[in-house]
Each structure stands twice: as C-alpha cells, then as structure tokens.
C-alpha positions in Angstrom: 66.9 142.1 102.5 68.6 144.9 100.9 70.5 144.3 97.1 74.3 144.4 97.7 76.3 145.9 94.6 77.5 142.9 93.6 74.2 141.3 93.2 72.9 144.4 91.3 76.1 143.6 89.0 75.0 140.0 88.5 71.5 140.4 87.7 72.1 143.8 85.0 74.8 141.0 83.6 71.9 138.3 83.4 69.4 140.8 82.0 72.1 142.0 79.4 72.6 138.6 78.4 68.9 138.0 78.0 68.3 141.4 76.0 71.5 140.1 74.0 70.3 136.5 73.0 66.3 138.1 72.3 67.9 140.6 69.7 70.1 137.5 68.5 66.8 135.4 68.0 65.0 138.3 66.4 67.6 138.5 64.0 68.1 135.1 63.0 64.0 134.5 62.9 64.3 137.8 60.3 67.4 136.5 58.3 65.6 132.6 58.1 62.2 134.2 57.1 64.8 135.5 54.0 66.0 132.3 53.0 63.6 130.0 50.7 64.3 126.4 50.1 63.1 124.0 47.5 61.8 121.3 48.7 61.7 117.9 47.4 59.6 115.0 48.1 58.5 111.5 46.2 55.0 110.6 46.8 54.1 107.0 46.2 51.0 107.3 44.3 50.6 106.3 40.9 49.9 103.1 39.5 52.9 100.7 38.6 54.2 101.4 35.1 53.1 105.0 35.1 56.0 107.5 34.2 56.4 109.6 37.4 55.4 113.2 37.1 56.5 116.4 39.0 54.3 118.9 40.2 55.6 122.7 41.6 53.2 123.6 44.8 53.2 127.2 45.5 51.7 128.7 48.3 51.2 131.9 50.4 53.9 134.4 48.5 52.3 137.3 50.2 53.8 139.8 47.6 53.5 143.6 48.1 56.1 146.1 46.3 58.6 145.5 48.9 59.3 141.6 48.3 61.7 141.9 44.8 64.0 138.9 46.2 61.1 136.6 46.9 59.9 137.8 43.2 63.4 136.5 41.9 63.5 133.8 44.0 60.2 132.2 42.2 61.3 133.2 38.6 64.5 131.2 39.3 62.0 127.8 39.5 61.2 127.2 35.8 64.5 126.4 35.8 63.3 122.6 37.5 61.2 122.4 34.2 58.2 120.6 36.4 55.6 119.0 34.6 52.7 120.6 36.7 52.2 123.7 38.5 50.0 124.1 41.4 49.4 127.5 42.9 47.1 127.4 46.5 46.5 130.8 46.9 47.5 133.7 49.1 49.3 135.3 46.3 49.0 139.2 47.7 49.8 140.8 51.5 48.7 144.1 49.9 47.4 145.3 46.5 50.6 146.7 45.6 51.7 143.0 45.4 49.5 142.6 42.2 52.0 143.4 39.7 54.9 141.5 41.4 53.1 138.4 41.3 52.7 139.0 37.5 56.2 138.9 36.9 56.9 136.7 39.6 54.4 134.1 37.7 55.7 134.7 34.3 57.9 132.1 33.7 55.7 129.4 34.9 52.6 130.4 33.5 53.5 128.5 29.8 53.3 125.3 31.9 50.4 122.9 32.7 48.7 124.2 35.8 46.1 124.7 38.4 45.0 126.9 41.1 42.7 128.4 44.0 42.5 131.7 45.7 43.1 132.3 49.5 41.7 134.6 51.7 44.7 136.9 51.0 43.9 137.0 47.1 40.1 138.6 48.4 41.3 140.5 51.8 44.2 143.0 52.2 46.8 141.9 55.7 45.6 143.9 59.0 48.1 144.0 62.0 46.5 142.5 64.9 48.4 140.7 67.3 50.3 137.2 66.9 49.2 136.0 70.1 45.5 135.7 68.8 46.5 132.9 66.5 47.0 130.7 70.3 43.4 130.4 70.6 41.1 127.7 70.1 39.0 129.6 67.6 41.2 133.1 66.7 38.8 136.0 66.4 39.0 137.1 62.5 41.0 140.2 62.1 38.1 141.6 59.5 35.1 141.5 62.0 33.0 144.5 61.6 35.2 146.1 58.6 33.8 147.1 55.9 34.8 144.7 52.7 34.8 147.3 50.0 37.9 149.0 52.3 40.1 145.4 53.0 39.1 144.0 49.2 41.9 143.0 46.9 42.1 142.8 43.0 41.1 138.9 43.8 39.5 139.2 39.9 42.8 140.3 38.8 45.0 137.5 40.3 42.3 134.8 39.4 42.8 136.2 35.6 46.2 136.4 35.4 46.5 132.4 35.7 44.1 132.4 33.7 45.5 133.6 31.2 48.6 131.3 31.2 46.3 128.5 30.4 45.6 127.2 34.5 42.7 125.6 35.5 40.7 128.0 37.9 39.3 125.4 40.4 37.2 127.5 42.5 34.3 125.5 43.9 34.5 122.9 40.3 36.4 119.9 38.8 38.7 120.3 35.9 41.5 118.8 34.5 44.8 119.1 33.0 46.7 117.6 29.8 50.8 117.2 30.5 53.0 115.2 27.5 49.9 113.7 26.4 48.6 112.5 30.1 45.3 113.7 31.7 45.2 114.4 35.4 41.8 114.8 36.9 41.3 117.9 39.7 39.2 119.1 41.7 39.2 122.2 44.3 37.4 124.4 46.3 37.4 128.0 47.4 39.4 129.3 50.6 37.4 127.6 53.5 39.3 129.9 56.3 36.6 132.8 54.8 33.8 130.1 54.6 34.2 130.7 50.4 34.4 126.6 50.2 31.6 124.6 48.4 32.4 121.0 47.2 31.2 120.6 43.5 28.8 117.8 43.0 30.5 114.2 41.5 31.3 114.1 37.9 33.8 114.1 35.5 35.6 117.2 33.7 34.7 118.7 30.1 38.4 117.8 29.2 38.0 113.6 30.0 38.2 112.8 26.0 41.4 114.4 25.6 44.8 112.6 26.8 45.4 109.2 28.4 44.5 109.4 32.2 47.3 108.6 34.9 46.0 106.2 37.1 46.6 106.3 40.5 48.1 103.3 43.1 44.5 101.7 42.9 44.2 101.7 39.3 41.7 104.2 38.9 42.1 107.7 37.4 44.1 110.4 39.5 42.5 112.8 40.9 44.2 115.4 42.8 42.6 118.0 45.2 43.7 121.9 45.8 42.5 124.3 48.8 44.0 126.9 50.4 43.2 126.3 53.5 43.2 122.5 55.1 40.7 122.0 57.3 39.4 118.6 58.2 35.8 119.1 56.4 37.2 119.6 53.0 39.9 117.1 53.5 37.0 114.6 54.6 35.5 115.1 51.0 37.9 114.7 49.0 39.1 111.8 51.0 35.9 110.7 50.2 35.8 111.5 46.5 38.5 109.6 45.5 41.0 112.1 45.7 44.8 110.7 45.7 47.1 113.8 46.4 45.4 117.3 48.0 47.5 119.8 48.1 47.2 123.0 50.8 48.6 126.4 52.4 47.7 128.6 54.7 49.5 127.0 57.8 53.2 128.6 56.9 54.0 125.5 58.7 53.4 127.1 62.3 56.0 129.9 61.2 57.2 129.8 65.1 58.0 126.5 65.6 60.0 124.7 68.6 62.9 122.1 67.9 61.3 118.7 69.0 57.6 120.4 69.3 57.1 121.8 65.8 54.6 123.9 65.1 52.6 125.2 67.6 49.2 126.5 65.4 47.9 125.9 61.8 45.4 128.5 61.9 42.5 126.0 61.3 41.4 122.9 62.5 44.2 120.7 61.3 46.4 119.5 63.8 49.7 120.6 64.7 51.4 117.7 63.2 50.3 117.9 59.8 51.3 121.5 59.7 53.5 120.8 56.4 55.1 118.2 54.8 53.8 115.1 53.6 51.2 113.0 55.3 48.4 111.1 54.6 44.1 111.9 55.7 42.3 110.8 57.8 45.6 107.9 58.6 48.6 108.8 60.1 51.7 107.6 57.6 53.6 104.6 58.6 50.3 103.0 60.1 47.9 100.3 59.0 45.0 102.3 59.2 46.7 104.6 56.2 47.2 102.1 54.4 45.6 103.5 51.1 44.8 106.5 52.2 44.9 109.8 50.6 48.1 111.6 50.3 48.2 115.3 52.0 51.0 117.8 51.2 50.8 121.2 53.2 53.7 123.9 51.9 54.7 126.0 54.8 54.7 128.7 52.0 57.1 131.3 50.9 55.8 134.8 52.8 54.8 135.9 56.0 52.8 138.9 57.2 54.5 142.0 56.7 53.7 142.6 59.6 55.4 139.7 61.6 58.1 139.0 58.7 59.6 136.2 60.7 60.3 132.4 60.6 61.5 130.0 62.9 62.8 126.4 62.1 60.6 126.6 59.8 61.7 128.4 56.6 60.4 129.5 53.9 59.4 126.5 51.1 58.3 125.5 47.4 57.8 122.0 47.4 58.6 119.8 43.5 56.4 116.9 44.7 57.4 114.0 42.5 54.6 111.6 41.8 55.9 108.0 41.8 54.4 104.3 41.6 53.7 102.7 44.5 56.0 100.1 45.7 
C-alpha cells in the first residue's frame, strides 16, 4: 500500500517529536548528573543514652581535571561540621584527578575519619559500552590489559588521607576517637577487583583510648566500610558484629525508572538496596530484621566521564546521623 503525503507528514511529525523528547531527556539526565544533594538520614543504632553522632559518607567522586564544580561542591561540606568522615573509595576517573581530590579533601581531612580504596583509586576509566552493565556477570572492561598501562597513583590517594589522620582500613580493623568517644571499624579492600580479604577477629591497637559507643545491643559499635557491596563481605560483617557498613560503587543504578528504580548495582546486591538505607541480610520494616545490621549505600557524587549522566537518581553525600534506638 503506497504512503500518501499526508501520512509521510504524520509520521516525520512523530519522529520529530521523538528526536525532540530523546535530546530533551539527554539533556536533563546531563544537567541532574550536575546537581549534588546532601543527603540526610537518622539511623537508629546506638544504645539508649548515647549522644548521637554524625558521620559524612563519601563515595565514587570520580575526579579528573575537568570536575572543578564537583571539587567545590565537596569543600562546601565541612561546613555541616560532622563528627566522622567516611570515604568508600573511587576517588579518581583518571590520574589527572589526583590533585583535585587533594584540594577537594582538604577541609575534611582535620576531622576524625576512615577510608577504603575502590577499583577506581587502582584502575584508570575505559569506555566500553553501558549496555554491558545489563548482564548477569558484566565482562570486566580490563581483561587482557596490561596493569602497569590502566594503574593509578592508588599509593598517592591512600596517603593523602593518611595524612589527615584517617584510618586506612584496607583488609584490617582500626578505630577512631571523636569528643572523647571510640568507634570500633573494620573494612576491607575493593571486592569488585577481588582485592577483599576479611581480617581475622580482634580488637584495634587504639581500644585503651576513649570511651566506646555502644551500639542498640549494648555492645561496642562497630562499623564496617567497602567499596563495593556484595553479599559475601556484607555476610561477614553481618556476622562480626558489625552495626552500620557503609558502601559505593552502585551510583544508585545511575539510570533509574520512576516506580522501578534502579535497574543494576554492578555486583551482586540486588536492585533494591541500590542506595539508601537498609538493613542485611533482613529487609527493613520486617520481623526478620529485627536487629539486624544497618546498610547505607551512597549513590555517590561522579559518573564515568564517559557516560556523565544521571537519572532520578542524582548525585549524593549522605550526613548519616547515628541515633538510639527507640
């Protein structure tokens, strides 16, 4: 059946309007990915009669020389004054991102802290495509590269928190002092590059000094920082005792769907843990949580530079304020 003019009209009309709302969609997913929020969020689990605390999780900045307003952006949050900040790694998208972070850190680093590394503080960002992240088990974009070519100044980004007196908790316990109050830690290395090893039970050099916070059971907090959340290392700490852990790596699906949500975590976590707070191995809100450890994933503050784009799902710091229980 042959295509009369006005039907030829109708359906270039339908594909302009289709090119018009893509480009629309492209540029608000661009403008959101621009536009960082803090986040705030109580988390019921200290002891009663404990003074709450707040804690500053940062994740996935992806820095390189061209991100000055996300720079600005996180120099603008020592103005919260938290009491404790907490750094989960993917600091660099490139290793031109290096001195960025230092003065994007700068502020902060005077302030009780901790941190790990993510596999973007060892492994410069590769484009490969966005659809790979839809499979069950994505193909890693570093597969028969050679490691001295895609390595980043990881050393350099570990010692620079360092130096502003945070507790490296690569693969080891530690612990931090805050107005006189000991917080027990743990961590573990990025377990998206298989870097993770969970340190033996034990109890931090630091234990004599401060008066430990004790947690909604009464017993000493503990809280636990990887980069990325997958279920093993999650399981552990579950199983050490740990009240709070504290993650990255997801971006919080970074394309999500109103009423879906994220569609990937890029690990084995599911999709509705993606960020925010929940609780492992229980779903919040059910009896079987009921005392179970508290999970906060930040949807983070970069992207790729290679896909620089966010939908409902913007860019984040979270100031976590740890409360008593009820």
């Amino acid at each position: 059946m042959p295509i009369t003019h006005s039907t030829a009209r109708t359906l270039a009309r339908a594909a302009g309007g289709v090119t018009a709302a893509g480009i629309c969609l492209l540029g608000y997913t661009l403008l959101e990915a621009r536009r960082p929020v803090l986040r705030r969020i109580d988390v019921p689990v200290l002891a009663p009669g404990e003074r709450p605390l707040t804690v500053l999780h940062l994740a996935d900045l992806h820095l390189t020389d061209r991100t000055e307003a996300r720079v600005a952006w996180v120099r603008e949050l020592a103005r919260v004054r938290p009491d404790v900040v907490v750094n989960t790694g993917d600091n660099l998208s490139f290793a031109s991102g290096l001195e960025p972070l230092a003065r994007a850190l700068e502020p902060l680093l005077g302030l009780p802290g901790a941190f790990v590394l993510g596999d973007h503080d060892y492994r410069t960002t590769l484009f490969r495509l966005p659809t790979r992240y839809l499979r069950t088990n994505p193909v890693s974009a570093y597969e028969g590269l050679d490691e001295a070519e895609i390595a980043l100044p990881w050393e350099a980004v570990r010692d620079l928190q360092a130096s502003g007196g945070w507790t490296d908790l690569t693969n080891t316990r530690g612990a931090l002092i805050t107005g006189g109050r000991r917080i027990d830690l743990v961590g573990v290395d990025d377990p998206h590059a298989e870097r993770d090893a969970f340190p033996a039970p034990g109890h931090p050099a630091q234990e004599s000094s401060g008066i430990a916070v004790r947690d909604r059971d009464g017993h000493r907090l503990r809280i636990g920082l990887v980069h990325s959340p997958y279920r093993r290392v999650l399981d552990a700490m579950a199983a050490d005792g740990v009240g709070l852990a504290l993650a990255g790596h997801t971006h919080g699906g970074q394309l999500c769907l109103p009423g879906v949500g994220a569609l990937v975590t890029n690990c084995d976590l599911d999709r509705g843990r993606a960020s925010g707070l929940s609780q492992w191995p229980g779903r919040t809100g059910t009896s079987e949580a009921t005392g179970d450890m508290y999970l906060h994933v930040s949807a983070g503050l970069g992207t790729s530079p290679y896909t620089p784009v966010r939908l409902a799902c913007p860019p984040e710091a979270t100031l976590l304020t740890l409360r008593p229980a009820a």
